[in-house]
PDB file of N, CA, C, O and CB in Angstrom:
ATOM      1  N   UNK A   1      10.348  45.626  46.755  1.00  0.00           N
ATOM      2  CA  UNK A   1      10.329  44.556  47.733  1.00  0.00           C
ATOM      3  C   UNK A   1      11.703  44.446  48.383  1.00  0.00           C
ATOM      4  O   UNK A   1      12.766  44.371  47.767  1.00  0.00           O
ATOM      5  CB  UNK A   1       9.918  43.218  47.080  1.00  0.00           C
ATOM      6  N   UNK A   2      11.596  44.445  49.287  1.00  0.00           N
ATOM      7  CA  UNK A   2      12.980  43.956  50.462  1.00  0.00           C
ATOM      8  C   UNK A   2      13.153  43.268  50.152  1.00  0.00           C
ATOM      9  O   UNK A   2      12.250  42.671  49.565  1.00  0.00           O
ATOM     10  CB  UNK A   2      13.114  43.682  51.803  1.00  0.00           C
ATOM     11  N   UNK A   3      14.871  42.500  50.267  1.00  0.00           N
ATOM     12  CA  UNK A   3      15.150  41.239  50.408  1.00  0.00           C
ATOM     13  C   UNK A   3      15.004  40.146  51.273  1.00  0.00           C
ATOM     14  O   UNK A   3      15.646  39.096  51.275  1.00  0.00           O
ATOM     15  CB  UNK A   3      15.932  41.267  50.306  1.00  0.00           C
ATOM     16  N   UNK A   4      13.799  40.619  52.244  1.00  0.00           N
ATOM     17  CA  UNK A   4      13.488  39.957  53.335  1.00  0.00           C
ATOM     18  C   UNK A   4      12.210  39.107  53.224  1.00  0.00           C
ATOM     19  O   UNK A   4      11.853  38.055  53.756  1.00  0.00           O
ATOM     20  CB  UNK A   4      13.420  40.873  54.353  1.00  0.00           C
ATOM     21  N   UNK A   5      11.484  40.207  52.070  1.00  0.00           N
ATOM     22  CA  UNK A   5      10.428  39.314  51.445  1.00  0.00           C
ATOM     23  C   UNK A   5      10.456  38.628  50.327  1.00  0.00           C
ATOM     24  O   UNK A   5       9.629  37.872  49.818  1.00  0.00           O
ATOM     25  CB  UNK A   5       9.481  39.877  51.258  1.00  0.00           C
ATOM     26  N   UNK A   6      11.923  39.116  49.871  1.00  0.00           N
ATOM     27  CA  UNK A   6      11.791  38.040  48.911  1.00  0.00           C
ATOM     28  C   UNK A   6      12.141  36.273  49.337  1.00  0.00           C
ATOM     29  O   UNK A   6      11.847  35.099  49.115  1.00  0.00           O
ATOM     30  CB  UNK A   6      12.783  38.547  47.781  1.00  0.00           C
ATOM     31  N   UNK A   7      12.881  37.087  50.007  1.00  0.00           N
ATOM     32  CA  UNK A   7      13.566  35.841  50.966  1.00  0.00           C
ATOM     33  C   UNK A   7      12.130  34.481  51.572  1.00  0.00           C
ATOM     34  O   UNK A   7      12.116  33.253  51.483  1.00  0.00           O
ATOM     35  CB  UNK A   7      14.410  36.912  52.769  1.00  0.00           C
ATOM     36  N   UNK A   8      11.161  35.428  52.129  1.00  0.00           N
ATOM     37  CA  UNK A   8      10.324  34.565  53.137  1.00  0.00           C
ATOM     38  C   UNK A   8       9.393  34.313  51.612  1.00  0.00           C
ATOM     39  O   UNK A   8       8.926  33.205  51.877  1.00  0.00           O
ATOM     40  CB  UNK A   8       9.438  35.501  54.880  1.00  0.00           C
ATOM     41  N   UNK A   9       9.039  34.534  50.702  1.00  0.00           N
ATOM     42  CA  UNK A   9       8.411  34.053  49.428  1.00  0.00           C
ATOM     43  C   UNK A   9       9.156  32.975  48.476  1.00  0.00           C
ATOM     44  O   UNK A   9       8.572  32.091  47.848  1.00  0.00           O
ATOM     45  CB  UNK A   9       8.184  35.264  48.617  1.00  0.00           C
ATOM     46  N   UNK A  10      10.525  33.204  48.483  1.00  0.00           N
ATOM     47  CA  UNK A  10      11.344  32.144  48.213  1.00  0.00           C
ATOM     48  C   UNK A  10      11.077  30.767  48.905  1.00  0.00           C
ATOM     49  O   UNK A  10      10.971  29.708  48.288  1.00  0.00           O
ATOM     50  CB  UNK A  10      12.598  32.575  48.508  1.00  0.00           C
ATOM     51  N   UNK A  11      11.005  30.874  49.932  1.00  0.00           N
ATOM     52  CA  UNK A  11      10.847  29.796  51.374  1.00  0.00           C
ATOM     53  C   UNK A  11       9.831  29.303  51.111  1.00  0.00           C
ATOM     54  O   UNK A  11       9.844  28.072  51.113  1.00  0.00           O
ATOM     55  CB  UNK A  11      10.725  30.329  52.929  1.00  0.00           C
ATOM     56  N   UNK A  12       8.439  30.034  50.750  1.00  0.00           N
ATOM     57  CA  UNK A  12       7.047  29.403  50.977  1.00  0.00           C
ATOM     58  C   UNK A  12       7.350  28.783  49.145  1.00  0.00           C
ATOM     59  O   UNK A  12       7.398  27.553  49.112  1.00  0.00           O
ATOM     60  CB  UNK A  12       5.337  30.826  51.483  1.00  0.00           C
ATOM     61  N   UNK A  13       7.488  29.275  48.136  1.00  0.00           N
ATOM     62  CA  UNK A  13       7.498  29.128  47.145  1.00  0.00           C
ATOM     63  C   UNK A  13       8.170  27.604  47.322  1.00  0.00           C
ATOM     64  O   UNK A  13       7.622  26.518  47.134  1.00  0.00           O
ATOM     65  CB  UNK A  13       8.035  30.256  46.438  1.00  0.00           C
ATOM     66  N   UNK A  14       9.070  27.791  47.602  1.00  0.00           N
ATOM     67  CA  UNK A  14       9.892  26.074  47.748  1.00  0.00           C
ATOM     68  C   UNK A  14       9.547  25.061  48.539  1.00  0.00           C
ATOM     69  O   UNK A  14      10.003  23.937  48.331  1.00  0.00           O
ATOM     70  CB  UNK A  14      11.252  26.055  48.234  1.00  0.00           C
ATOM     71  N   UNK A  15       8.289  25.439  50.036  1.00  0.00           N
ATOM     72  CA  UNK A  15       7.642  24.624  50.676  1.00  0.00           C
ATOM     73  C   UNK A  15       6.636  24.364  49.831  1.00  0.00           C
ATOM     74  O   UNK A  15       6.047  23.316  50.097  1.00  0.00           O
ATOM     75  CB  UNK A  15       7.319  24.995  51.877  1.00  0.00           C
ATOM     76  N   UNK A  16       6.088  25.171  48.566  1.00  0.00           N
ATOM     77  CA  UNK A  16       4.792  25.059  47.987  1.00  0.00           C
ATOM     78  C   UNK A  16       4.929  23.408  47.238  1.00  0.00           C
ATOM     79  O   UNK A  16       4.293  22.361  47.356  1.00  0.00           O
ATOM     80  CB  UNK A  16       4.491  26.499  46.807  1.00  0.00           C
ATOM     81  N   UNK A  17       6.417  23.969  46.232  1.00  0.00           N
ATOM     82  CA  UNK A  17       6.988  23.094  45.199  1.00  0.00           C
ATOM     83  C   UNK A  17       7.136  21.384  46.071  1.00  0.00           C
ATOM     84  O   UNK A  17       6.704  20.410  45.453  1.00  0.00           O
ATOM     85  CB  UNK A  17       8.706  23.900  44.634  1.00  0.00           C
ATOM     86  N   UNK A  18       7.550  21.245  47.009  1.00  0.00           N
ATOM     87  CA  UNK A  18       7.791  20.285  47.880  1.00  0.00           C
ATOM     88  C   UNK A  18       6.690  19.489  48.477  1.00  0.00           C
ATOM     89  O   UNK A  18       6.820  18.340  48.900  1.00  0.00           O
ATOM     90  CB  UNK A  18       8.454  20.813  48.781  1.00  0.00           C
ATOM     91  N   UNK A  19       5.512  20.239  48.480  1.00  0.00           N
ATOM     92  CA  UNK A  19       4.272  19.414  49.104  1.00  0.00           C
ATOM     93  C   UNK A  19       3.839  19.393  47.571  1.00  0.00           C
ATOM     94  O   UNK A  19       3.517  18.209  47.674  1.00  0.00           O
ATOM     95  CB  UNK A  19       3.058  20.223  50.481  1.00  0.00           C
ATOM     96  N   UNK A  20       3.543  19.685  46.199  1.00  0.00           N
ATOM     97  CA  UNK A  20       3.213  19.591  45.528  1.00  0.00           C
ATOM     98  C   UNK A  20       4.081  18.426  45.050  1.00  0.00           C
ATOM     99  O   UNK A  20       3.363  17.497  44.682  1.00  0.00           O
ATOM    100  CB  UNK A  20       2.985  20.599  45.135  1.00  0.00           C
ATOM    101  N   UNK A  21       5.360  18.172  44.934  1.00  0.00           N
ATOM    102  CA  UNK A  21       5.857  16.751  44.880  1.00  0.00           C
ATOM    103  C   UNK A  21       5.541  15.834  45.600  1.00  0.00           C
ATOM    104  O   UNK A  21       5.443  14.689  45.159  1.00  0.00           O
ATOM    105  CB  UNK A  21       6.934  16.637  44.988  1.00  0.00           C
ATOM    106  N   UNK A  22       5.345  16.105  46.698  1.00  0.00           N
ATOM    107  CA  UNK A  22       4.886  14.918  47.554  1.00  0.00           C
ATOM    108  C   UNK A  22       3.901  14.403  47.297  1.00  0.00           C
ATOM    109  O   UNK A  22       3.640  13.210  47.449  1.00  0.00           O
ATOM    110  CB  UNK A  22       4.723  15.082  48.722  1.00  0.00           C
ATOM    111  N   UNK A  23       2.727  15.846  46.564  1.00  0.00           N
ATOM    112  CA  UNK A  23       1.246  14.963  46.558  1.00  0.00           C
ATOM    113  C   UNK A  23       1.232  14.279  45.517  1.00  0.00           C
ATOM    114  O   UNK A  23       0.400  13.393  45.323  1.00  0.00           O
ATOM    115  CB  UNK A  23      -0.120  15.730  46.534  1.00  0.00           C
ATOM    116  N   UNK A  24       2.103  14.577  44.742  1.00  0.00           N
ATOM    117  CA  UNK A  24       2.501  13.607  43.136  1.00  0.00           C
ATOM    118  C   UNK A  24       2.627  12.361  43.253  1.00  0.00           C
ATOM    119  O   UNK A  24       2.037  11.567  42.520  1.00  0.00           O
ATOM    120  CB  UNK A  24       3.892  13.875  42.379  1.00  0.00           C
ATOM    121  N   UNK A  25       3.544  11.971  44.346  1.00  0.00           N
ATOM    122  CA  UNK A  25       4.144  10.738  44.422  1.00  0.00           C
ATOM    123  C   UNK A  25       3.201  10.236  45.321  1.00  0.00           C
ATOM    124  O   UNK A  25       3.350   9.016  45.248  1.00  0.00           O
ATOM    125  CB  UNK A  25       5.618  10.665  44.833  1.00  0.00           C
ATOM    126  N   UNK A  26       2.370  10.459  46.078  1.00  0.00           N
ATOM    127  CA  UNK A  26       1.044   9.938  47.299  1.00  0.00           C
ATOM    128  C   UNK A  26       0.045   9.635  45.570  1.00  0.00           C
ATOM    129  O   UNK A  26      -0.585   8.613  45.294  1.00  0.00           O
ATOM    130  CB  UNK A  26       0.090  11.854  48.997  1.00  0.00           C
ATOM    131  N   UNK A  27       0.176  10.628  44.863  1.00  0.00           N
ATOM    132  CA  UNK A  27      -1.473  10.297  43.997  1.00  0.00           C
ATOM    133  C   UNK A  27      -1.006   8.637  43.056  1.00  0.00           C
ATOM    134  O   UNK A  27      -1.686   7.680  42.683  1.00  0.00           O
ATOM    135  CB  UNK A  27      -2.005  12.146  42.328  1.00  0.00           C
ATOM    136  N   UNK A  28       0.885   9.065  42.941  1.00  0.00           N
ATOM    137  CA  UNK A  28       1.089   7.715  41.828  1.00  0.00           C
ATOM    138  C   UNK A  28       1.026   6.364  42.681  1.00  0.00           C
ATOM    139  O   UNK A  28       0.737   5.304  42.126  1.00  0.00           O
ATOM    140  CB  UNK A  28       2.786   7.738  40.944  1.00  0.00           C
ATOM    141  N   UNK A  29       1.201   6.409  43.541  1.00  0.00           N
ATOM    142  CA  UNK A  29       0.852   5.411  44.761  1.00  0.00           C
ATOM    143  C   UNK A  29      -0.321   4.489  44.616  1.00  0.00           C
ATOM    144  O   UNK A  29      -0.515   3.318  44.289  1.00  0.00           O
ATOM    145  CB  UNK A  29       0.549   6.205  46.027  1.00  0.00           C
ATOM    146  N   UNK A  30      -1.288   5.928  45.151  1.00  0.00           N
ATOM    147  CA  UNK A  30      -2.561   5.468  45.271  1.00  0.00           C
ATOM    148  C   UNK A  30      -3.228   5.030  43.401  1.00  0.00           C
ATOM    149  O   UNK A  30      -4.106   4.197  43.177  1.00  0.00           O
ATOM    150  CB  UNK A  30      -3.455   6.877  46.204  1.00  0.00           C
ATOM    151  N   UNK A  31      -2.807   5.512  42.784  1.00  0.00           N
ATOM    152  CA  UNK A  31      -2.627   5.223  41.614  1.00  0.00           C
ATOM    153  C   UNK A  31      -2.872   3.521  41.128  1.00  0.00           C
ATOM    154  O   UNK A  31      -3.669   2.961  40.375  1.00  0.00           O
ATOM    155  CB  UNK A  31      -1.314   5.761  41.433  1.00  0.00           C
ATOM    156  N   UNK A  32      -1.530   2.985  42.150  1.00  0.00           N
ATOM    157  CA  UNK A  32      -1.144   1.704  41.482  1.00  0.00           C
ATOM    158  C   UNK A  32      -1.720   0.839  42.346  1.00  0.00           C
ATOM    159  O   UNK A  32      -1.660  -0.359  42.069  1.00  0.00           O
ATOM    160  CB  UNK A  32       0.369   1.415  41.261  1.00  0.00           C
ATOM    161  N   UNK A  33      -2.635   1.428  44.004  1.00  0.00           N
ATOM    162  CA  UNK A  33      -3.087   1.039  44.854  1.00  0.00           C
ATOM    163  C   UNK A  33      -4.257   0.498  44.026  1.00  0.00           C
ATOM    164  O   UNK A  33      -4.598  -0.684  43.974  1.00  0.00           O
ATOM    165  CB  UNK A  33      -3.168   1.907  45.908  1.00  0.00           C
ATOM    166  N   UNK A  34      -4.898   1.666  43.300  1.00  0.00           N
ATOM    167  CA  UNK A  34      -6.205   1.140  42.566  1.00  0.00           C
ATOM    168  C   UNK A  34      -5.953   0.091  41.080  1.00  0.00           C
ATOM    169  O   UNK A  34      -6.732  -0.736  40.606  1.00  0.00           O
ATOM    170  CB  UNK A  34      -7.090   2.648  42.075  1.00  0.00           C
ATOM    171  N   UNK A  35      -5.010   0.368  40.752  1.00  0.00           N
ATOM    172  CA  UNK A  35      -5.098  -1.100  39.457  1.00  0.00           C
ATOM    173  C   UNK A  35      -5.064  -2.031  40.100  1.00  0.00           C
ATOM    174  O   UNK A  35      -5.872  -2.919  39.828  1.00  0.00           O
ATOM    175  CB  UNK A  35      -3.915  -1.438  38.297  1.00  0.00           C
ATOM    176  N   UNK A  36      -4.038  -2.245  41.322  1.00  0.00           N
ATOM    177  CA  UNK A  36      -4.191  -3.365  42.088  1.00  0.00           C
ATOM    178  C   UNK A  36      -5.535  -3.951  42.530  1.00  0.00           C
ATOM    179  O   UNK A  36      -5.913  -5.109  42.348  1.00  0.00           O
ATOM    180  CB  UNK A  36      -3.525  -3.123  43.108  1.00  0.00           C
ATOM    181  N   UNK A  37      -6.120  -3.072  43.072  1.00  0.00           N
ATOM    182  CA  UNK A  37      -7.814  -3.562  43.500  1.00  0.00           C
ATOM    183  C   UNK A  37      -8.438  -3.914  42.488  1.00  0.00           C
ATOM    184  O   UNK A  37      -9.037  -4.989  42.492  1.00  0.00           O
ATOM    185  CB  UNK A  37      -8.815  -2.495  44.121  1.00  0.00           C
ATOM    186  N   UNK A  38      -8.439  -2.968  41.234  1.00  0.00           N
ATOM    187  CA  UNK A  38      -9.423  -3.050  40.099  1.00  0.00           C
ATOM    188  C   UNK A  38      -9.021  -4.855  39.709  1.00  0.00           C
ATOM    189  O   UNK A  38      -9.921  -5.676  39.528  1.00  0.00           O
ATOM    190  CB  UNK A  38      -9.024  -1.631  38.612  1.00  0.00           C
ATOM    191  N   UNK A  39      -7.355  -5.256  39.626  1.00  0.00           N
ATOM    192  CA  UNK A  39      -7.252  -6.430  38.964  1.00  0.00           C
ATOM    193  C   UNK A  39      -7.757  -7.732  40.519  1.00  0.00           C
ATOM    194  O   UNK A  39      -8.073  -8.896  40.273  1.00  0.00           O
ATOM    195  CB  UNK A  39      -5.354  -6.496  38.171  1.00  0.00           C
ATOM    196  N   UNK A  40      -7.725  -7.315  41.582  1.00  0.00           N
ATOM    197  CA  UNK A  40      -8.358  -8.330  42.701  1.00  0.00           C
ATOM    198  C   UNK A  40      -9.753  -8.283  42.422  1.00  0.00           C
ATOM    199  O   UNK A  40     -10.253  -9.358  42.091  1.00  0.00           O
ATOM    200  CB  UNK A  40      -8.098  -7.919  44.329  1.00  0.00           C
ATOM    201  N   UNK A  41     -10.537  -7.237  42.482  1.00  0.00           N
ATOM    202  CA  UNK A  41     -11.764  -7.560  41.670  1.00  0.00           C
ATOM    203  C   UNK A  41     -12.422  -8.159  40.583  1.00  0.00           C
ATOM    204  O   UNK A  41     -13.564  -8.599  40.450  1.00  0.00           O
ATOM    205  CB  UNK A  41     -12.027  -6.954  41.493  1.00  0.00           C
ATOM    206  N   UNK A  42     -11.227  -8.058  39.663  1.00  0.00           N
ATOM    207  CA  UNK A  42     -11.994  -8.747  38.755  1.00  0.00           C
ATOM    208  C   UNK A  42     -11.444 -10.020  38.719  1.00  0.00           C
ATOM    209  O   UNK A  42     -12.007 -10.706  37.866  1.00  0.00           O
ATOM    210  CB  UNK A  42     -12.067  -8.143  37.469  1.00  0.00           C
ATOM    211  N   UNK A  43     -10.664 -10.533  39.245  1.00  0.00           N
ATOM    212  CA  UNK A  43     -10.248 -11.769  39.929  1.00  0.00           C
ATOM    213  C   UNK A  43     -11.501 -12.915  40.739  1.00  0.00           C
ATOM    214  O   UNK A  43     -11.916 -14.048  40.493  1.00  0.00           O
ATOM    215  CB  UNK A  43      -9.209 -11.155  41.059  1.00  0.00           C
ATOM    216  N   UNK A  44     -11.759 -11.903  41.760  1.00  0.00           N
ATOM    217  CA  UNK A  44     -12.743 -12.186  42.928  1.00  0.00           C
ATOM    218  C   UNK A  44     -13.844 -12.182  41.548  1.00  0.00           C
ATOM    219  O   UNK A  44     -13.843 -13.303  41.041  1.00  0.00           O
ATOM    220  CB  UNK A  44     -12.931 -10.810  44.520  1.00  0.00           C
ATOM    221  N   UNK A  45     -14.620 -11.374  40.942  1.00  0.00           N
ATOM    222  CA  UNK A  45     -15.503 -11.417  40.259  1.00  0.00           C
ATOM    223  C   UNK A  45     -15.549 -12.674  39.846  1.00  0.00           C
ATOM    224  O   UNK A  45     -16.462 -13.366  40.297  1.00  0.00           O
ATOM    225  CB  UNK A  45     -15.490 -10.567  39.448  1.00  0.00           C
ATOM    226  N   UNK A  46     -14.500 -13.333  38.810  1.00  0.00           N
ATOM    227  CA  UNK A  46     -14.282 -14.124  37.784  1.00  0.00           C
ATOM    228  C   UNK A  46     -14.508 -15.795  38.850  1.00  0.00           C
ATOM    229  O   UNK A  46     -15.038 -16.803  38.383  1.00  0.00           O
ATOM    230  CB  UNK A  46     -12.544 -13.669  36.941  1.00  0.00           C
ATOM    231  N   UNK A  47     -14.068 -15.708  39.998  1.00  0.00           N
ATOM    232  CA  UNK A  47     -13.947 -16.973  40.616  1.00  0.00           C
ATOM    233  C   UNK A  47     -15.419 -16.761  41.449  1.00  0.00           C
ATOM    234  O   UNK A  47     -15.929 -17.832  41.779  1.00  0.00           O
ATOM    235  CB  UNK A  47     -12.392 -17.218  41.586  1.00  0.00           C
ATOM    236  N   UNK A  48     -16.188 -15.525  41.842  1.00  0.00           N
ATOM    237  CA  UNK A  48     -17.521 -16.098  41.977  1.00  0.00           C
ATOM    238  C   UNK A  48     -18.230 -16.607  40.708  1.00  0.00           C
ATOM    239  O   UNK A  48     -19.162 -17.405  40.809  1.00  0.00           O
ATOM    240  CB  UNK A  48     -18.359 -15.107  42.581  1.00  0.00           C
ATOM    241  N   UNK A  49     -17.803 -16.158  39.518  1.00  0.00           N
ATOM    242  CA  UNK A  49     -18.744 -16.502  38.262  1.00  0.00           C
ATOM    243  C   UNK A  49     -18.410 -18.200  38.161  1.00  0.00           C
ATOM    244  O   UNK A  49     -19.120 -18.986  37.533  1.00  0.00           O
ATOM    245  CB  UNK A  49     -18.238 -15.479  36.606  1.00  0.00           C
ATOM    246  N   UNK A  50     -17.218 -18.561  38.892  1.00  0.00           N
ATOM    247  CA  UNK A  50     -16.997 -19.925  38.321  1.00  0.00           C
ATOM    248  C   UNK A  50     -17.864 -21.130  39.811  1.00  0.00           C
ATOM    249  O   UNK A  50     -18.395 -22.229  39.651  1.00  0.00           O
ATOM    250  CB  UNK A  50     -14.819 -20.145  38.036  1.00  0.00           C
ATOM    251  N   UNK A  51     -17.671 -20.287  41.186  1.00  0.00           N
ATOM    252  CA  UNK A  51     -18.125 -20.946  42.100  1.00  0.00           C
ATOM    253  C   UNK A  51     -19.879 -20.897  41.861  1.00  0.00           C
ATOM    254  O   UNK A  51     -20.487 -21.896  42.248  1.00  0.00           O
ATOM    255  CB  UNK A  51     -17.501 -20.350  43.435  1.00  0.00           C
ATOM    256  N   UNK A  52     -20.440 -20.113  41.429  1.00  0.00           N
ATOM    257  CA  UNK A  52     -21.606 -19.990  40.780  1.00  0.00           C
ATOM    258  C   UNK A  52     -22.300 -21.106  39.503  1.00  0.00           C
ATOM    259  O   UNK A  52     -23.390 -21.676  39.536  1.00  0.00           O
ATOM    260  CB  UNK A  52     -21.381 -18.709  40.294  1.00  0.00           C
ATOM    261  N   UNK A  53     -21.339 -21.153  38.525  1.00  0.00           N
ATOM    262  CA  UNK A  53     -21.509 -21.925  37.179  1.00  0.00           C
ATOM    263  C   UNK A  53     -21.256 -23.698  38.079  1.00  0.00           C
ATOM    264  O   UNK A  53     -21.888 -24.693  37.724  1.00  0.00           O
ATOM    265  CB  UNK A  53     -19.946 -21.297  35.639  1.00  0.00           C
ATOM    266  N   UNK A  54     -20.182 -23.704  39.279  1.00  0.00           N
ATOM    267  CA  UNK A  54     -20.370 -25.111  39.837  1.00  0.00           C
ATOM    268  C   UNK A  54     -21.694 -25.471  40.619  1.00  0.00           C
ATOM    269  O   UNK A  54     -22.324 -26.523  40.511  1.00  0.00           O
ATOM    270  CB  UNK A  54     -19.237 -25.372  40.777  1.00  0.00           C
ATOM    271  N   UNK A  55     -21.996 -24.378  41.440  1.00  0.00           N
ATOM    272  CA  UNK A  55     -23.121 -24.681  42.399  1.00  0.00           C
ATOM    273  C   UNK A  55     -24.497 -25.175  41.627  1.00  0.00           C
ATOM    274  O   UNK A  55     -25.166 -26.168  41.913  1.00  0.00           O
ATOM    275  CB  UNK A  55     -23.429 -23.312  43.281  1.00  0.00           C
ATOM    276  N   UNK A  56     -24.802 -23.985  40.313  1.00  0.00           N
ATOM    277  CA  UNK A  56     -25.949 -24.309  39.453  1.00  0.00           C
ATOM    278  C   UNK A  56     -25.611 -25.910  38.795  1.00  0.00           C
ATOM    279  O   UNK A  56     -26.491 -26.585  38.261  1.00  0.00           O
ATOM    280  CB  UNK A  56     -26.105 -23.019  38.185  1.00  0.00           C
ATOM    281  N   UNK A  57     -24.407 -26.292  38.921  1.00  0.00           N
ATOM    282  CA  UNK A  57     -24.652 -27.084  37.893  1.00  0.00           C
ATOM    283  C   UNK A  57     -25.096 -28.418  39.307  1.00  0.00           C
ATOM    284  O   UNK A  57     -26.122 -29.098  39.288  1.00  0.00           O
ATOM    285  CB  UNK A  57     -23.099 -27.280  36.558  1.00  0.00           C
ATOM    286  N   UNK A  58     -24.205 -28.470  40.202  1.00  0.00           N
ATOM    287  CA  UNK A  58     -24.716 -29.775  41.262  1.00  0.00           C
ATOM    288  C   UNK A  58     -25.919 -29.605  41.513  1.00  0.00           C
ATOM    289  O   UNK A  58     -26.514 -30.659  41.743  1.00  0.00           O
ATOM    290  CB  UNK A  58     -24.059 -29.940  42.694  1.00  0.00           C
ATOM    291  N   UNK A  59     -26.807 -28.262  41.585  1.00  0.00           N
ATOM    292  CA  UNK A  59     -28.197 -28.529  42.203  1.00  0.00           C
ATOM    293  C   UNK A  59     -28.778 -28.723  40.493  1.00  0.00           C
ATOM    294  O   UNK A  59     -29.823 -29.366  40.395  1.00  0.00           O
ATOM    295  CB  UNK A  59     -29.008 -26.981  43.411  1.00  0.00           C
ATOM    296  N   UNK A  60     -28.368 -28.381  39.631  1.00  0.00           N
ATOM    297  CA  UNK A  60     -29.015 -29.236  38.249  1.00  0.00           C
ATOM    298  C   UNK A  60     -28.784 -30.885  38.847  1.00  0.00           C
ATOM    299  O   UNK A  60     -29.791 -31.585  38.743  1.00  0.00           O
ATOM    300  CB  UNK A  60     -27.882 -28.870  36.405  1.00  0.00           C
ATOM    301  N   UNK A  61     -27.862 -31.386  39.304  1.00  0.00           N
ATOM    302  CA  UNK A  61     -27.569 -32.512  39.273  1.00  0.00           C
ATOM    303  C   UNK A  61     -28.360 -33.264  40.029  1.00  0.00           C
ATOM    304  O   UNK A  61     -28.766 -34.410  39.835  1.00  0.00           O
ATOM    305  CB  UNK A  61     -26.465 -32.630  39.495  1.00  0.00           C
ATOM    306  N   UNK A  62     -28.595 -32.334  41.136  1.00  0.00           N
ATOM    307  CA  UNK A  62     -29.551 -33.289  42.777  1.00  0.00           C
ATOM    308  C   UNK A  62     -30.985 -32.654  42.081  1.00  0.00           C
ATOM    309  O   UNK A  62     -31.706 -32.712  43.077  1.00  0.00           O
ATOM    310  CB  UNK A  62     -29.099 -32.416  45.237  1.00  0.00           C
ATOM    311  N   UNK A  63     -31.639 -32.225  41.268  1.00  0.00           N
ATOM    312  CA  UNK A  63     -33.174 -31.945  40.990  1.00  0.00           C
ATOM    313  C   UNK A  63     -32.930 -33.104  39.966  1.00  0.00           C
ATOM    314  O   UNK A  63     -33.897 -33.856  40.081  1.00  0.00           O
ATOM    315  CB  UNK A  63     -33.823 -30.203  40.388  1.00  0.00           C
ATOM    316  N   UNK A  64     -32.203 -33.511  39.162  1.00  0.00           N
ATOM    317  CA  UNK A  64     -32.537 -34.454  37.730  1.00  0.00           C
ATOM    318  C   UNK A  64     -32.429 -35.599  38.983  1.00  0.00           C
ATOM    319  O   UNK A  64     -33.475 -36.229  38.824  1.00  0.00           O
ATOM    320  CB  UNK A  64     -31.141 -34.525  35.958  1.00  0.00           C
ATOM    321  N   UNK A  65     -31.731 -36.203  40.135  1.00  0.00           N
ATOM    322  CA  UNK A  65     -31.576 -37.011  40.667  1.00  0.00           C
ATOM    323  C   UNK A  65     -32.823 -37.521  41.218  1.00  0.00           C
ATOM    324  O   UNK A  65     -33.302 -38.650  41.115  1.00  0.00           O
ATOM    325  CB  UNK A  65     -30.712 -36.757  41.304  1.00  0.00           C
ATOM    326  N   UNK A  66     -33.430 -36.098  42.051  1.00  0.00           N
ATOM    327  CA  UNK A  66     -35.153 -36.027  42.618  1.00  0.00           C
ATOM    328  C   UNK A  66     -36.295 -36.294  41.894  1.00  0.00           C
ATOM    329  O   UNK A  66     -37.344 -36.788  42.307  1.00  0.00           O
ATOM    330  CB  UNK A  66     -35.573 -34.738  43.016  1.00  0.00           C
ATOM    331  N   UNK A  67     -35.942 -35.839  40.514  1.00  0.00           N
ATOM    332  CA  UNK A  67     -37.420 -36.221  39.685  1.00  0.00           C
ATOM    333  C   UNK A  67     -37.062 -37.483  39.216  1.00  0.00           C
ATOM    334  O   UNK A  67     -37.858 -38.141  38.546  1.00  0.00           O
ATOM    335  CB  UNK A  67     -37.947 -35.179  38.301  1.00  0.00           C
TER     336      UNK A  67
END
């Protein structure tokens, strides 16, 4: 091999290494993007279970009122 190809394989080899870091640090990202959602979900989950447990309980309240 020439030193010309080693040269232009060196180059791609080190553009390889460089987008392969990059996609590292994009995946740990998106990573912490998703615990974030996972913990708003179960947030959002937890406060429909509670706006739910209020609603059942007032229309318990207006049917015992009706009969």
């Amino acid at each position: 091999m020439s030193l010309e190809l080693l040269s232009k394989l060196e180059t791609k080899i080190q553009a390889a290494l460089e987008t392969i870091e990059l996609l590292k640090l994009e995946l740990e990202d998106e990573k912490l993007k998703s615990v974030t959602l996972i913990e708003q979900n179960q947030q959002l989950n937890q406060d429909l279970t509670s706006w739910n447990e209020k609603v059942t309980g007032l229309v318990g309240l207006l049917n015992e009122e009706v009969s």
